[in-house]
GUSEBA-429782 format. One record per residue: x, y, z of N, C-alpha, C in turn; residue in one letter; residue number from 0. Coordinates in steps of 0.02 Angstrom, whole numbers, plus 50000, padded with zeros to 5 digits. Layout:
<recs>
<rec n_east="X" n_north="Y" n_up="Z" ca_east="X" ca_north="Y" ca_up="Z" c_east="X" c_north="Y" c_up="Z" residuo="A" num="NUM"/>
...
</recs>
This chain:
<recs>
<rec n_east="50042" n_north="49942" n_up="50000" ca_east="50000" ca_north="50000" ca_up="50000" c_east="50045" c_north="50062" c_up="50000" residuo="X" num="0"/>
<rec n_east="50025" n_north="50112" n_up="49985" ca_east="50053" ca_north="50178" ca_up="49964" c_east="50040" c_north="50222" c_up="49994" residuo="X" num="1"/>
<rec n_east="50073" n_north="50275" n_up="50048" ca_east="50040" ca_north="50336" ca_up="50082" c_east="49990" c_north="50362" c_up="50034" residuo="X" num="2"/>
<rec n_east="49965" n_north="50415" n_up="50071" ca_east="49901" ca_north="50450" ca_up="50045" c_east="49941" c_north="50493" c_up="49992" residuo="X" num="3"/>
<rec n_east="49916" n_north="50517" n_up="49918" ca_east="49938" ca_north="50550" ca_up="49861" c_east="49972" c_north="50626" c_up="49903" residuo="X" num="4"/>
<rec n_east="49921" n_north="50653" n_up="49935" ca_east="49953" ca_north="50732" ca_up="49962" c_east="50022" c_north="50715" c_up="49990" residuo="X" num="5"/>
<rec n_east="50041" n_north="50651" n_up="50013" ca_east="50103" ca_north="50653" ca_up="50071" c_east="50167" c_north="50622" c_up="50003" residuo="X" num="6"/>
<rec n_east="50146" n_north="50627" n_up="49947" ca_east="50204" ca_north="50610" ca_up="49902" c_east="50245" c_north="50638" c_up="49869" residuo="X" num="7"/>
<rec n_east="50235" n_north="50710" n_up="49875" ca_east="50266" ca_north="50760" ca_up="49848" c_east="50324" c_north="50789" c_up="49903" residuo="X" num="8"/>
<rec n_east="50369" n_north="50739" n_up="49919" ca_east="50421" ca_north="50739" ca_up="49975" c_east="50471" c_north="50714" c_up="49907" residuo="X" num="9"/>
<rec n_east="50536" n_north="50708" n_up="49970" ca_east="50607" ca_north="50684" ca_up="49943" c_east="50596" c_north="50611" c_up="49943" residuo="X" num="10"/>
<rec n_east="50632" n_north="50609" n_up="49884" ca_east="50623" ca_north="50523" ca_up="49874" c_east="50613" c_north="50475" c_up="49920" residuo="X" num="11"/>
<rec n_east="50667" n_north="50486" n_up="49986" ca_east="50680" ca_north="50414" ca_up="50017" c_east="50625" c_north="50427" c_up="50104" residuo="X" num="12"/>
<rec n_east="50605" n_north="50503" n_up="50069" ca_east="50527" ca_north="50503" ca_up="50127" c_east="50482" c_north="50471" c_up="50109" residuo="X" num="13"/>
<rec n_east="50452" n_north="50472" n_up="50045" ca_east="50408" ca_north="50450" ca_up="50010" c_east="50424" c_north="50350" c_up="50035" residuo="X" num="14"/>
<rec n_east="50467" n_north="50353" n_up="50003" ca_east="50493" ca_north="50278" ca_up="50017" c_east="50477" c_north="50273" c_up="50093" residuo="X" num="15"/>
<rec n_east="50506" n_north="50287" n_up="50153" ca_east="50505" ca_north="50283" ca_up="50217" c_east="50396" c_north="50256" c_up="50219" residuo="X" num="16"/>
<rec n_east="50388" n_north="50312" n_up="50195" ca_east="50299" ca_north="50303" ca_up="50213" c_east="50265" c_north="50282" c_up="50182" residuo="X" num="17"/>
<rec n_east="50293" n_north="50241" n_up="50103" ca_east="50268" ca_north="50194" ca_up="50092" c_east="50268" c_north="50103" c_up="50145" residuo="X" num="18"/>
<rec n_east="50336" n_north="50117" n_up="50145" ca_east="50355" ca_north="50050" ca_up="50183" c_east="50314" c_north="50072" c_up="50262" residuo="X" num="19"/>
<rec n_east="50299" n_north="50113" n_up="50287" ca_east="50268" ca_north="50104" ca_up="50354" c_east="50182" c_north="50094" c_up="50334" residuo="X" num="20"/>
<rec n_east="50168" n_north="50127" n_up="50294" ca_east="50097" ca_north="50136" ca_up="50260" c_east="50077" c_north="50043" c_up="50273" residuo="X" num="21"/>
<rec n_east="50128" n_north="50026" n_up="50224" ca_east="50124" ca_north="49905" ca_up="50236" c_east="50115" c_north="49901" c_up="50299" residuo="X" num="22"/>
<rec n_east="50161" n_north="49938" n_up="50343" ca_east="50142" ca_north="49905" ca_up="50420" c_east="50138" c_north="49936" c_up="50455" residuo="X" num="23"/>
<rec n_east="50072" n_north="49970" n_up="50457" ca_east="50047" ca_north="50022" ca_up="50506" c_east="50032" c_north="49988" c_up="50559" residuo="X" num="24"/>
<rec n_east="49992" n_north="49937" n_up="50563" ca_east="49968" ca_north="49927" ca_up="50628" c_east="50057" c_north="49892" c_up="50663" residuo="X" num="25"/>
<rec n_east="50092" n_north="49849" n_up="50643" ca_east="50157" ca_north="49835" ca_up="50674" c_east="50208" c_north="49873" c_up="50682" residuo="X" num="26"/>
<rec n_east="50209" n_north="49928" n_up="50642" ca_east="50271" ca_north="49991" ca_up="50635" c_east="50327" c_north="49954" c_up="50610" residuo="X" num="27"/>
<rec n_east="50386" n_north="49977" n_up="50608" ca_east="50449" ca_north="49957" ca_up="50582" c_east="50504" c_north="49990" c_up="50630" residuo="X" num="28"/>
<rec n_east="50554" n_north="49947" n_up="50657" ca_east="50630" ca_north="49997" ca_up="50682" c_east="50680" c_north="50003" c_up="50631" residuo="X" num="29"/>
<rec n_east="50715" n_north="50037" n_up="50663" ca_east="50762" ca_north="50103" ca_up="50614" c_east="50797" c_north="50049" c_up="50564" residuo="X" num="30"/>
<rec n_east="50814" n_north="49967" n_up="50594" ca_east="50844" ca_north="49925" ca_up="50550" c_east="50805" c_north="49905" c_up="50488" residuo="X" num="31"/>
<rec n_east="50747" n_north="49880" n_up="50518" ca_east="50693" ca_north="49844" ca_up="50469" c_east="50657" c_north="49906" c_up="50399" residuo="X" num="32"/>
<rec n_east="50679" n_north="49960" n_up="50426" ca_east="50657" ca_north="50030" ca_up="50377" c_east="50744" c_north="50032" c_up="50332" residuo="X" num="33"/>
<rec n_east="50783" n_north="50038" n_up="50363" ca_east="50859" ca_north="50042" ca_up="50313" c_east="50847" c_north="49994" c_up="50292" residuo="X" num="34"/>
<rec n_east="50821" n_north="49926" n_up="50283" ca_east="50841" ca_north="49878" ca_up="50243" c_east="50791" c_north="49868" c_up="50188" residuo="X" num="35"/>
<rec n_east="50743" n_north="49888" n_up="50228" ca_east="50674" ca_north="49905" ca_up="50151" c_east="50683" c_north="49961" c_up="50098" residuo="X" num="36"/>
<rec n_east="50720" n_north="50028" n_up="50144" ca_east="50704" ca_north="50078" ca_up="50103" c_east="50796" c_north="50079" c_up="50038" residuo="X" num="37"/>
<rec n_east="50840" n_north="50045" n_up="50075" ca_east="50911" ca_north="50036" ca_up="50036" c_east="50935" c_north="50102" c_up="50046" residuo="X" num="38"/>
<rec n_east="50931" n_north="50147" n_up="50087" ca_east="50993" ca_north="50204" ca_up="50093" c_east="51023" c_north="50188" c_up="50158" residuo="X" num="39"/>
<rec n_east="51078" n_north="50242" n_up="50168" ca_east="51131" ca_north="50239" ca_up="50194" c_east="51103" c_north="50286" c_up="50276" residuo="X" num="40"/>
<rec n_east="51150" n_north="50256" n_up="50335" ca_east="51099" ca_north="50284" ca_up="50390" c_east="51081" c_north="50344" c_up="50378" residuo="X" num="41"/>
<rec n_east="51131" n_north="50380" n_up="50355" ca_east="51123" ca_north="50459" ca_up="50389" c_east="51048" c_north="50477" c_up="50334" residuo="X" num="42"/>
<rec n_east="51059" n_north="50467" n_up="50270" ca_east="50989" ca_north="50499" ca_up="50218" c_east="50929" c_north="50449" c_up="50270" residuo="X" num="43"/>
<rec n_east="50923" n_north="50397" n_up="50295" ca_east="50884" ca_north="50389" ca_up="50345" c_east="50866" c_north="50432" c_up="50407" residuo="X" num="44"/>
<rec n_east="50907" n_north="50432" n_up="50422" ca_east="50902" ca_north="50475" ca_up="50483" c_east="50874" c_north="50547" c_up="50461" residuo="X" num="45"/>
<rec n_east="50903" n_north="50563" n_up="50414" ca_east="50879" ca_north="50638" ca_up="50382" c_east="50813" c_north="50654" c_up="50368" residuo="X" num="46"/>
<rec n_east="50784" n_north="50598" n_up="50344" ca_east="50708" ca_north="50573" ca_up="50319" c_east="50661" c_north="50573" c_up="50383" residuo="X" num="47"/>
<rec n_east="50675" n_north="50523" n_up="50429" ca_east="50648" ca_north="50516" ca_up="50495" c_east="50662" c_north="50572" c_up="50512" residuo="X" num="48"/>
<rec n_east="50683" n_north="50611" n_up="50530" ca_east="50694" ca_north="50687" ca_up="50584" c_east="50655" c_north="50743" c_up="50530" residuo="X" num="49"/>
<rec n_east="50650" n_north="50755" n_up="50480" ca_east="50609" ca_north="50789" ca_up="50402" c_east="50532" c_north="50763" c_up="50438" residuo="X" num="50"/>
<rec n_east="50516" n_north="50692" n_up="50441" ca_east="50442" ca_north="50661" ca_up="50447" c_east="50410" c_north="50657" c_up="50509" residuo="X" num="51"/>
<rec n_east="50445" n_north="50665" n_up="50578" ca_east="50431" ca_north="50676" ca_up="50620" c_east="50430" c_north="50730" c_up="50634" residuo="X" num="52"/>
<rec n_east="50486" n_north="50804" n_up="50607" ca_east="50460" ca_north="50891" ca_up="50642" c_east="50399" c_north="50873" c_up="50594" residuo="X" num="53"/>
<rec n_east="50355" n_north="50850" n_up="50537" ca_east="50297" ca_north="50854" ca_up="50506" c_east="50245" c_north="50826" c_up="50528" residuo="X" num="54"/>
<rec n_east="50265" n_north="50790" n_up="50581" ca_east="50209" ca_north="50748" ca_up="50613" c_east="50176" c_north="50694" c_up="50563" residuo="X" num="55"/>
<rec n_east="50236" n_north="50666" n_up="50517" ca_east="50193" ca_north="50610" ca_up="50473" c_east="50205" c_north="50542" c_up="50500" residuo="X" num="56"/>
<rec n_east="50250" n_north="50529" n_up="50560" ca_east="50262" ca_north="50480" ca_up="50590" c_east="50243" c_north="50478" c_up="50674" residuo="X" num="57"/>
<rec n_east="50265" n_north="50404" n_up="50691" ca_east="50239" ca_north="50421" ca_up="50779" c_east="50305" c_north="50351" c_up="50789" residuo="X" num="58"/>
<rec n_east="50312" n_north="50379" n_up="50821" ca_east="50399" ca_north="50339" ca_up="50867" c_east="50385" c_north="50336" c_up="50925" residuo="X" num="59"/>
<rec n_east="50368" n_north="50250" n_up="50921" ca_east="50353" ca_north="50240" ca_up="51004" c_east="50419" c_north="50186" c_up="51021" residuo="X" num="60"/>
<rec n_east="50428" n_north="50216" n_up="51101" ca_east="50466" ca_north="50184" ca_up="51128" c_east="50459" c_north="50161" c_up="51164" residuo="X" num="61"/>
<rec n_east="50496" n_north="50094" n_up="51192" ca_east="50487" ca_north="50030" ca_up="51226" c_east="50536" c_north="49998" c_up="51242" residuo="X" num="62"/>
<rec n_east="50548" n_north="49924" n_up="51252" ca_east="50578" ca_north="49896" ca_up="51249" c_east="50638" c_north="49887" c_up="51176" residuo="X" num="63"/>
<rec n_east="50589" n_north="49894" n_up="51134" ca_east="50636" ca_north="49933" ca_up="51071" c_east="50590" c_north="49982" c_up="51029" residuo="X" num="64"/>
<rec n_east="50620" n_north="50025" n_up="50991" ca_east="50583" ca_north="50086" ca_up="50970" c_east="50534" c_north="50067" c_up="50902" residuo="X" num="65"/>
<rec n_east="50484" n_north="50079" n_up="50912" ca_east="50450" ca_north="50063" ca_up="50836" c_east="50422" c_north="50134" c_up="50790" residuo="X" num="66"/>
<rec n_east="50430" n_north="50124" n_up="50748" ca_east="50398" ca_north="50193" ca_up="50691" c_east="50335" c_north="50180" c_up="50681" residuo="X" num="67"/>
<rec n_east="50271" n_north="50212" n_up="50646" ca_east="50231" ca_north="50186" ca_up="50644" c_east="50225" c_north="50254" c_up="50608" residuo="X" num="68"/>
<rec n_east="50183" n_north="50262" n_up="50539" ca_east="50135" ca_north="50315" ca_up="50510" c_east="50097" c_north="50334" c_up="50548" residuo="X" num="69"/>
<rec n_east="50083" n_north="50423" n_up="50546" ca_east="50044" ca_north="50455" ca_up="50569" c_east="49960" c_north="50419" c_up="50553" residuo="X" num="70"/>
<rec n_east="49925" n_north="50431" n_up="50593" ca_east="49846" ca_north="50412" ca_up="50555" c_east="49822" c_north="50413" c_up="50491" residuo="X" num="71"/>
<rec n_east="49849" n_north="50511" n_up="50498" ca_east="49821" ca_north="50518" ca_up="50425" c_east="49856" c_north="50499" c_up="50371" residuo="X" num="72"/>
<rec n_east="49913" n_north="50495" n_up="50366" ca_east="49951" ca_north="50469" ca_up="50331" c_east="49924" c_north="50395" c_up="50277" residuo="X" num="73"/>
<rec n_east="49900" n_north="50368" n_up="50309" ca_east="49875" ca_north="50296" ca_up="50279" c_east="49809" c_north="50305" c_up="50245" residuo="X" num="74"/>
<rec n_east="49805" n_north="50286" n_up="50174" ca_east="49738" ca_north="50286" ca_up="50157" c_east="49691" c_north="50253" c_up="50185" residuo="X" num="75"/>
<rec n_east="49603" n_north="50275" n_up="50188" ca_east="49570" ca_north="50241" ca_up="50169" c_east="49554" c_north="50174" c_up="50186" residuo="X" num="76"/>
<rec n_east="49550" n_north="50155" n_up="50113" ca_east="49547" ca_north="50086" ca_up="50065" c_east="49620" c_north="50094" c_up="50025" residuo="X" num="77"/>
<rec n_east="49653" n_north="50029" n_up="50030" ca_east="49707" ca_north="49998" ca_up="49986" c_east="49703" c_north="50053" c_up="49934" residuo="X" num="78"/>
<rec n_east="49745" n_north="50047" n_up="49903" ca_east="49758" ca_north="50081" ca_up="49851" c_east="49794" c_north="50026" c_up="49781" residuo="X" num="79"/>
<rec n_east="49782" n_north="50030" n_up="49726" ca_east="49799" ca_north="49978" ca_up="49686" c_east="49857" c_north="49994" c_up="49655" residuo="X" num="80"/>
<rec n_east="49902" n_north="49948" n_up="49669" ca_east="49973" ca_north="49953" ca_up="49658" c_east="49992" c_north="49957" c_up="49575" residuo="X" num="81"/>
<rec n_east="49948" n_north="49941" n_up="49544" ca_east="49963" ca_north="49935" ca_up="49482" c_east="49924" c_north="50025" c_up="49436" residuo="X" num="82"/>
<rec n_east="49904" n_north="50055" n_up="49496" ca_east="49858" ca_north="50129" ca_up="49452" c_east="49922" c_north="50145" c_up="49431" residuo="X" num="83"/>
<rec n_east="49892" n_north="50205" n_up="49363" ca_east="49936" ca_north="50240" ca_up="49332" c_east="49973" c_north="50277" c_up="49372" residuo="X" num="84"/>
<rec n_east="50009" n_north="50291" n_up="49382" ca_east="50064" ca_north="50342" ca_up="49388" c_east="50071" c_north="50429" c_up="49358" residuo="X" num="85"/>
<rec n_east="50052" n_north="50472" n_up="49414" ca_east="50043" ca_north="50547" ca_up="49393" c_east="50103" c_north="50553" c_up="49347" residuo="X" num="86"/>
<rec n_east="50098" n_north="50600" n_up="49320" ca_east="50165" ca_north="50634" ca_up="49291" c_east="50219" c_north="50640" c_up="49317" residuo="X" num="87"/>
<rec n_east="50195" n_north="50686" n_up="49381" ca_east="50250" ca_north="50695" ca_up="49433" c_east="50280" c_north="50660" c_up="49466" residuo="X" num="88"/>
<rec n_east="50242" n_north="50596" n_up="49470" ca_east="50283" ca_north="50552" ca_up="49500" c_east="50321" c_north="50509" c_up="49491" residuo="X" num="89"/>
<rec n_east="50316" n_north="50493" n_up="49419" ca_east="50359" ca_north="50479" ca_up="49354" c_east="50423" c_north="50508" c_up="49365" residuo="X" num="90"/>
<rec n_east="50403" n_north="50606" n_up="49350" ca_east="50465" ca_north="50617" ca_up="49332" c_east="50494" c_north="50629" c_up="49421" residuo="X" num="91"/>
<rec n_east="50472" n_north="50607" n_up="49479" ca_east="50509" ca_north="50609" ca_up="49526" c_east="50550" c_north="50562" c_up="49559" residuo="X" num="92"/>
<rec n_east="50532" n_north="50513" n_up="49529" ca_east="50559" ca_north="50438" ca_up="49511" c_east="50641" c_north="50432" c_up="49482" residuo="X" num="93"/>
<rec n_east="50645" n_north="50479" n_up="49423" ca_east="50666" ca_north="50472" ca_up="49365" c_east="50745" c_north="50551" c_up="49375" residuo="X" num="94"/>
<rec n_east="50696" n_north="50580" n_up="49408" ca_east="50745" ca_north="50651" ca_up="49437" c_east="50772" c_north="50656" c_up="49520" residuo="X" num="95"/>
<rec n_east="50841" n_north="50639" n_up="49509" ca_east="50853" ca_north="50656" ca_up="49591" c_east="50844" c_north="50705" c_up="49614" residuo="X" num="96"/>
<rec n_east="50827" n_north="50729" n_up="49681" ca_east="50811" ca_north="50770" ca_up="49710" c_east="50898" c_north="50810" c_up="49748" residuo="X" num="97"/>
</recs>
């Protein structure tokens, strides 16, 4: 599943970050299980997480170990179909590093 369309017009590896939590909202993800889904390097992680949390698009609960979890609104709905077209923009944001 795919964050909500308004929350995609971020830096690539945010977008990425809240897709991969968007899959496991109700379980969240830690900082390992998110670097190994999203494939960057800690620090553009870290950069992303500290960007998505002053935005309040994430919730970091801590515990026994720390879990991430998408904001509420963040998550659509209903599923979203992995196979819809693709905006323009998101094409060319795909396609253009940031």
């Amino acid at each position: 599943m795919r964050a909500k369309r308004e929350y995609r017009n971020r830096e690539r590896t945010e977008v990425a970050v809240l897709d991969e939590l968007v899959d496991r909202a109700d379980d969240g993800m830690t900082v390992f299980e998110l670097r190994a889904a999203v494939e960057v390097d800690i620090d553009e992680l870290e950069d992303a997480l500290s960007t998505l949390k002053e935005d309040d698009l994430i919730d970091v609960e801590s515990g026994s170990e720390t879990v991430i979890k998408p904001a509420e609104r963040v998550v659509p709905d209903e599923p979203a179909d992995e196979d819809d077209e693709q905006s323009l923009g998101e094409w060319l944001r795909e396609r253009i590093p940031f």
